[in-house]
C-alpha positions, -999 to +999 in steps of 0.1 A: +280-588-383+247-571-381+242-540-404+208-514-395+193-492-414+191-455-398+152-446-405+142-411-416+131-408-376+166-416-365+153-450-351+174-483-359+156-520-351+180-542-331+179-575-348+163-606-335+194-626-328+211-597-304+179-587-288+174-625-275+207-630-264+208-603-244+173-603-234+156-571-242+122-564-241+097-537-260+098-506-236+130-512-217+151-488-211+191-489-226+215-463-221+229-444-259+268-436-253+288-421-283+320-443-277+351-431-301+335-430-336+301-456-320+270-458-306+269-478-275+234-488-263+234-503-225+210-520-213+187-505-178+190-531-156+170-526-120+200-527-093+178-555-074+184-576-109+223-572-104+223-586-071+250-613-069+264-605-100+298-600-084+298-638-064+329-657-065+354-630-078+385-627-059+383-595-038+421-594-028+436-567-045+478-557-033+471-523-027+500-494-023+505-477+007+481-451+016+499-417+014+493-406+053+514-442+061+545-427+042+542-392+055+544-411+093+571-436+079+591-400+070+586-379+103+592-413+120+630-412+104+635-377+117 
């Protein structure tokens, strides 16, 4: 686990190992969340960057009847 110091200017240095791995760069942007009782920095990533991201993952999802299908279902009984 990697432990940072808070400076007097509120400003913490991400450590080597995590900034590689996840590829930052001086000057990028990342999002600050307070998450719970954390602090959650996302990475800014251009939306032309993501494209593809999604590629292979199964799309079929059993969904439940929309609500306008059981109202019809009902008046259809009566």
């Amino acid at each position: 686990m990697n432990v940072v110091t808070i400076s007097r200017k509120f400003q913490v240095v991400i450590p080597r190992e995590i900034r590689k791995r996840l590829g930052l760069e001086p000057g990028q942007k990342v999002q600050a969340l307070a998450y719970e009782n954390r602090i959650e920095f996302i990475p800014v990533r251009a939306l032309k960057s993501m494209r593809g991201f999604l590629q292979g993952i199964d799309t079929t999802v059993r969904r439940e009847r929309d609500l306008s299908d059981a109202t019809s279902l009902v008046h259809d009984r009566i």
